[in-house]
C-alpha positions in Angstrom: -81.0 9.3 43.4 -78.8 6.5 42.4 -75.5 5.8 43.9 -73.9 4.9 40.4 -76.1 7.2 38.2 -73.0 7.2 35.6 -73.6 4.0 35.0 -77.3 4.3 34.1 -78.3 3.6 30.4 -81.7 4.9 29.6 -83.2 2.8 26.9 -85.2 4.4 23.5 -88.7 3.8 24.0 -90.2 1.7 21.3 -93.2 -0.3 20.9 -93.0 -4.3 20.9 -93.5 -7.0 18.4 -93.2 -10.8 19.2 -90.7 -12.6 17.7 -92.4 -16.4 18.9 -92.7 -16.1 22.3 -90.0 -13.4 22.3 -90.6 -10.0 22.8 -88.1 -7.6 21.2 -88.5 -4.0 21.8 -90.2 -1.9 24.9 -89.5 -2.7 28.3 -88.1 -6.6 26.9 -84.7 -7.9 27.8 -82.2 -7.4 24.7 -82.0 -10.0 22.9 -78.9 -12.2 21.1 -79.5 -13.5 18.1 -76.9 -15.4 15.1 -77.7 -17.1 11.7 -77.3 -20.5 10.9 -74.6 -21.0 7.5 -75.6 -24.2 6.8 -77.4 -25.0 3.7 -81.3 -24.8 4.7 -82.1 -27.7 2.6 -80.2 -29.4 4.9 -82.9 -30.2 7.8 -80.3 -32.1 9.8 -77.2 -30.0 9.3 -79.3 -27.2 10.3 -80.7 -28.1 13.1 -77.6 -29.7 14.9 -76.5 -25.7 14.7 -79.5 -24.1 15.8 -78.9 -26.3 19.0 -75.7 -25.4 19.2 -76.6 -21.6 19.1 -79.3 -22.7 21.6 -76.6 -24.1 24.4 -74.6 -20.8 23.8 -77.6 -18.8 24.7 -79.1 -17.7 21.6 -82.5 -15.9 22.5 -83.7 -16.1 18.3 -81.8 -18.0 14.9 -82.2 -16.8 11.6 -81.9 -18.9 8.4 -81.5 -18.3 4.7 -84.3 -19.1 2.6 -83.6 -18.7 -0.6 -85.2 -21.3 -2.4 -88.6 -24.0 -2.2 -86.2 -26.7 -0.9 -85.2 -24.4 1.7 -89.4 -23.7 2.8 -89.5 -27.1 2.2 -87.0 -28.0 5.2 -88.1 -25.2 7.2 -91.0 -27.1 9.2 -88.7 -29.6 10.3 -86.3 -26.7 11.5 -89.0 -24.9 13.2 -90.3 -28.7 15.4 -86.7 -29.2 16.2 -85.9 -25.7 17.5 -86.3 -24.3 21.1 -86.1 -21.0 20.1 -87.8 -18.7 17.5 -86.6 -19.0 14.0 -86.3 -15.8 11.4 -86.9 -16.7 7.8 -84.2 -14.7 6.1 -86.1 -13.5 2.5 -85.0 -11.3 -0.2 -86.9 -11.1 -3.2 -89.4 -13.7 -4.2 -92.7 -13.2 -2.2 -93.5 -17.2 -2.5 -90.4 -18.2 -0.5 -92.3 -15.6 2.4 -95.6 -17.3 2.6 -94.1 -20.9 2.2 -92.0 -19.6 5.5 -94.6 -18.7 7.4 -97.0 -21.1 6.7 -94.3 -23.6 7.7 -94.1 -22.1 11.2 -91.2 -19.1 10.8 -91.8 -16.5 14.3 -90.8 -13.7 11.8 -89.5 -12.8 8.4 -86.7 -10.8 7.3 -88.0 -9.2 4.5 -88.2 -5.6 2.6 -91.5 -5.6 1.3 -90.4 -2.8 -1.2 -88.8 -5.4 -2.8 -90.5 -8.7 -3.4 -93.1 -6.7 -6.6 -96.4 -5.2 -6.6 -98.9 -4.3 -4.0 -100.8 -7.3 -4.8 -97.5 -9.4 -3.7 -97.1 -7.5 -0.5 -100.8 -7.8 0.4 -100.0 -11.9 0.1 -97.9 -11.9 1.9 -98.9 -9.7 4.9 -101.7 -11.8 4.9 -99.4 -14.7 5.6 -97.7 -13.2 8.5 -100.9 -12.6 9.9 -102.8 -15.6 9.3 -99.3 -17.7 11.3 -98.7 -14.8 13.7 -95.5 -13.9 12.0 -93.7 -10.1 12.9 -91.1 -9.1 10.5 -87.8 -7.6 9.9 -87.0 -4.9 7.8 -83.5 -5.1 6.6 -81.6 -2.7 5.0 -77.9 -3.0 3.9 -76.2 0.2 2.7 -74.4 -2.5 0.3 -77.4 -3.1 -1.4 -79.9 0.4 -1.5 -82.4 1.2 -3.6 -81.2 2.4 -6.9 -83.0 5.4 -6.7 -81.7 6.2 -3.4 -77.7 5.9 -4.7 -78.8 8.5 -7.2 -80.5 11.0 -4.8 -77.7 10.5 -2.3 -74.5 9.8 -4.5 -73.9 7.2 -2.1 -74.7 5.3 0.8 -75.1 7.6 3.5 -77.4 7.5 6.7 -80.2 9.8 4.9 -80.4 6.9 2.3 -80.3 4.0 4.5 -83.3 6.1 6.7 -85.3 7.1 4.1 -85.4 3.1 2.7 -85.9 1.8 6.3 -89.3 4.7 6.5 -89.9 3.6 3.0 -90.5 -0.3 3.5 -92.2 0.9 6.8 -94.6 2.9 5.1 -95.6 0.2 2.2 -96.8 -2.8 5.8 -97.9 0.9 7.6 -100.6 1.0 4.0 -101.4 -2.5 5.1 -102.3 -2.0 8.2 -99.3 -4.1 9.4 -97.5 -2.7 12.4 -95.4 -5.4 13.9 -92.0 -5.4 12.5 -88.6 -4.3 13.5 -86.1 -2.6 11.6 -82.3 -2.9 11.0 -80.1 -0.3 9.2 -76.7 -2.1 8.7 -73.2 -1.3 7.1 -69.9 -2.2 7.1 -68.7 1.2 8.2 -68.9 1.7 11.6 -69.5 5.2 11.1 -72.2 4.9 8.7 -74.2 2.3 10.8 -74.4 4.5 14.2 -75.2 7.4 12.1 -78.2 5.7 10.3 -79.2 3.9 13.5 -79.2 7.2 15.5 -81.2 8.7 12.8 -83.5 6.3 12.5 -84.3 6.0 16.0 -84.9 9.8 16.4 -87.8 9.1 13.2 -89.8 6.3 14.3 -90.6 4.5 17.5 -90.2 0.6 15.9 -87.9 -1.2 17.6 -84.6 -1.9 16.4 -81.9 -4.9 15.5 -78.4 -3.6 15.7 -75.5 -4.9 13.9 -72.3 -3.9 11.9 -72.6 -6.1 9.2 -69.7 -8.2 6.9 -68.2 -6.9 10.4 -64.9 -9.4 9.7 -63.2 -12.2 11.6 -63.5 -13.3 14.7 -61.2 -10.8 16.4 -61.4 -7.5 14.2 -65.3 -8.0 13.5 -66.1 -8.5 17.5 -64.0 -5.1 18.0 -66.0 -3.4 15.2 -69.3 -4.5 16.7 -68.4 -4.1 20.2 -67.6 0.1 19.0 -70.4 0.4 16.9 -73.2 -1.6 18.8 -71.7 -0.5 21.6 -72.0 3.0 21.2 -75.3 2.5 20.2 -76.8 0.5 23.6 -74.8 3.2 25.4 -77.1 5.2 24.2 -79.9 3.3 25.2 -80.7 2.5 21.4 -81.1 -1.4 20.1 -83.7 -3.6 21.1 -82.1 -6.9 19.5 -78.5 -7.6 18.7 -76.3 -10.1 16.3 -72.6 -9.8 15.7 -71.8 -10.6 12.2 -68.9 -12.7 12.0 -67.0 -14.9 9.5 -66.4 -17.6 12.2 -68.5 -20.2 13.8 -72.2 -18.8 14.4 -71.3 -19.4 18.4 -68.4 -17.1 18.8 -71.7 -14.6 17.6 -73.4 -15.3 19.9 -70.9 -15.2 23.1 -69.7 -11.8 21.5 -73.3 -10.6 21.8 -73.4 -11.4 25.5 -70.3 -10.2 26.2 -70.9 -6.8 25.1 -74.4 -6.5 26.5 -72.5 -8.2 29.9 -70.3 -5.1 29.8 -73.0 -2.8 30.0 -74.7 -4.1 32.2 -77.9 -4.6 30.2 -77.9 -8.5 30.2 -76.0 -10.6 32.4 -75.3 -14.4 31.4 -72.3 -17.1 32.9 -69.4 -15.9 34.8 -67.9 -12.7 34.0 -64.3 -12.8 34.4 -62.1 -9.8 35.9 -58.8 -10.6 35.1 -55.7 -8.7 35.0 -53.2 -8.4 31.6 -50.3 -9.6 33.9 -46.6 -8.7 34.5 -43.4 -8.8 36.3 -45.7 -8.8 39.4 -47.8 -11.8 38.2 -47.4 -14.8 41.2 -48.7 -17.4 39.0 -49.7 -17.9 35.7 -52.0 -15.5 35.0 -53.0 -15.9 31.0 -53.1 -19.8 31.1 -55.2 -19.8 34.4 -57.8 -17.4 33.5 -57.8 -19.0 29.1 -58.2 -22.5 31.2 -60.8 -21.2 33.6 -62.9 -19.3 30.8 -62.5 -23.0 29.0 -64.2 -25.2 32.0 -66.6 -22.2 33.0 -68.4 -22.3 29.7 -71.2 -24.3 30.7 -72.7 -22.1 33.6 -75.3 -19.6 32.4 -76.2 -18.1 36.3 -74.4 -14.8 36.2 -71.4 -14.2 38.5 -68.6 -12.6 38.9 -64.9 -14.0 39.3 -61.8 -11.9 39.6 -58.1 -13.4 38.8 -55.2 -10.9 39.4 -51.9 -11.9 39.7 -50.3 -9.7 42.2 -51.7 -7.7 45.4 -51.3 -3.8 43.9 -55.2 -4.5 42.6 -56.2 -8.0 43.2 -58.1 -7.4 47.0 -59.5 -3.9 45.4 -60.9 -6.2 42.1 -62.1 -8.6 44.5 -64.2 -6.8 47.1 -66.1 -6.0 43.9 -66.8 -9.3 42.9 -68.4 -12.9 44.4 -65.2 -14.7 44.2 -61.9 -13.2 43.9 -58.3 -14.7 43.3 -54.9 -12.7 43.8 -51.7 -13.5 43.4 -49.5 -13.7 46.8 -45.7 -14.6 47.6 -44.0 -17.5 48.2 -46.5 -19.9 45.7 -49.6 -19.0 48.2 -52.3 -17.0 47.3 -55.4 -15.3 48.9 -59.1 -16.8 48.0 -61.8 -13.7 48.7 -65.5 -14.6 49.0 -68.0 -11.5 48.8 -64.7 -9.1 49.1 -64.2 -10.8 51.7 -60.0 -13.0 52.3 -61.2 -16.7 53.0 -58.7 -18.8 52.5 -55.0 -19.4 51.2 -54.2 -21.6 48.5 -51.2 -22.9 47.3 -49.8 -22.9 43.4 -50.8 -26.6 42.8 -54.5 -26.8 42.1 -56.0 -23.3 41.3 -58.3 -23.9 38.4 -60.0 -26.9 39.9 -60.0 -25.1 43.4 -61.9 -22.2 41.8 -63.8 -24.4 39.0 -65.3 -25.8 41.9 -65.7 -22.8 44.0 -68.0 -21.8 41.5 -70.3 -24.3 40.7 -70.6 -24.4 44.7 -71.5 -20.7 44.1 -74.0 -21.1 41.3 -75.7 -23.9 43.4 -76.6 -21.6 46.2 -77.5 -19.1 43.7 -80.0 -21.4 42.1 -80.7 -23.0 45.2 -82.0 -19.3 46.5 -84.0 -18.1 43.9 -85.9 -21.5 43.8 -86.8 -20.9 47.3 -87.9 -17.5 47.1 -90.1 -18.8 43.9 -91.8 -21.2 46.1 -92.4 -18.7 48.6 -94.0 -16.6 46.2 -96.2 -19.6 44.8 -97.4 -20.9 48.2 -99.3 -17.8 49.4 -100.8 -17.6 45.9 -102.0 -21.1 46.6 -103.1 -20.5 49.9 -105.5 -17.3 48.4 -106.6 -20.2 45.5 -108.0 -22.5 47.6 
């Protein structure tokens, strides 16, 4: 039995594909992914954002290819990059083998869509020949004609039945490692197709809400829908499709995953919305905090409250805690534990550097217990 079995999230079992040297789907971590915006052809442009994705944590980048300059640029992309790159292809078959003989890890692709059988052979044949997988995409803003007319409209039993579709045509081919992703805008619509579609095949899946919006309204749409979703223990692979900055992506990703509980990345802060009761600045300490704790990727957790009505409870939950006390002094908890006092001047740097002492014994212990592990294995070697 487990103490906190409410908090359990029993993931869909799916086979898995390598994306690179990233698996996405069975027992695999669940991986963050964004798209680079910049034009493809631009090798340089591109790649000084793929880094940046890569310093925000991104486990896989796509890019648009939607022309030969784009291919053309791609090998360049692919040397540069630390992590996997996606080829994002819609309808010419050419642009798909110029990607993945040019080093793409996968292609997103619907194969029902690039011509005839001879086409889709081609380029199977590609993705085997460079150990590509694949991506299915479908959008319910651009289904099948067909479908539109069977269905009247985009609905989960049309977004399904062209995800199975595409499926079956690599299936025939004797091509088995792709993912799938059934997007809309709608909320709605996208956890109904994804719950669908994960009840009718055992692929694993790439969740998103797509066109979600703006920073703030599109993170709250993809937090509902995706959330709902990895609740549920469906999603194997996650991007948050914002029109913003590809980064904000890809710390929305880990911030919902973080919430979860299935992924844990940086310092989680608890903090509290702040009132009457608030002892210090609360919203400027914890937006300046959040600011100068970007760069730390060992997971942690820090709790700011501004008043003593939740602030010891908040901290005897978390490594380091902060609440609010009277008279401009305040109570610093380690492990749940009260440590110290600390006055008003000097909080953020007190606690900046509370933390990176933190993280350091954090890393400092798990390369210990590494080299413990190593040295008996070296000791049976020789």
């Amino acid at each position: 039995m487990t103490v906190r079995a409410y908090r359990e999230i029993q993931r869909r079992k799916s086979r898995q594909v390598m994306v690179g040297a990233v698996p996405v789907g069975g027992d695999a971590p669940i991986t963050v992914q964004s798209m680079t915006n910049t034009p493809t052809s631009d090798a340089a442009a591109t790649i000084a954002q793929v880094q940046a994705l890569e310093e925000a944590g991104a486990d896989i980048v796509r890019v648009s290819c939607p022309d030969v300059e784009s291919t053309a640029a791609l090998k360049a992309i692919v040397r540069a990059a630390k992590v996997p790159i996606v080829a994002d292809i819609h309808f010419h078959y050419k642009r798909a083998i110029e990607a993945a003989e040019a080093g793409a890890a996968c292609l997103r692709i619907n194969p029902g869509n690039i011509g005839s059988a001879a086409r889709v052979r081609e380029v199977v044949k590609a993705a085997r020949d460079h150990g590509c997988s694949m991506r299915i995409g479908v959008n319910a803003g651009s289904l099948e004609r067909h479908l539109l007319e069977k269905y009247g409209e985009p609905c989960p039993e049309a977004m399904v039945e062209s995800a199975l579709d595409h499926a079956r045509i690599l299936e025939d081919n004797d091509f088995r490692e792709f993912k799938i992703s059934c997007k809309a805008s709608d909320v709605f619509l996208a956890v109904a197709a994804y719950q669908q579609l994960a009840d009718a095949c055992d692929y694993p899946l790439h969740l998103g809400i797509t066109e979600a919006g703006g920073l703030r309204g599109g993170t709250v749409k993809s937090a509902i829908g995706m959330g709902s979703l990895l609740w549920a223990g469906i999603g194997d692979t996650i991007r948050v499709s914002l029109s913003a900055d590809p980064v904000e992506e890809i710390k929305a990703g880990f911030e919902i995953l973080k919430s979860l509980g299935l992924r844990r990345r940086g310092v989680t802060v608890i903090s509290c919305p702040s009132c009457a009761r608030q002892q210090f600045d609360v919203i400027r300490t914890v937006e300046i905090l959040e600011e100068r704790l970007a760069h730390i990727t060992t997971p942690m957790t820090l709790s700011v409250i501004g008043c003593v009505v939740n602030g010891p409870g908040e901290a005897r939950e978390t490594d380091l805690g902060f609440t609010g006390g009277g008279n401009n002094t305040h109570q610093v908890y380690v492990a749940g534990v009260p440590h110290h006092r600390l006055k008003d001047a000097g909080i953020v740097d007190h606690l900046v550097e509370m933390v990176e002492k933190k993280v350091a014994e954090i890393e400092a212990a798990k390369a210990a217990e590494t080299a413990a592990q190593v040295e008996p294995a070296d000791a049976a070697a020789s």
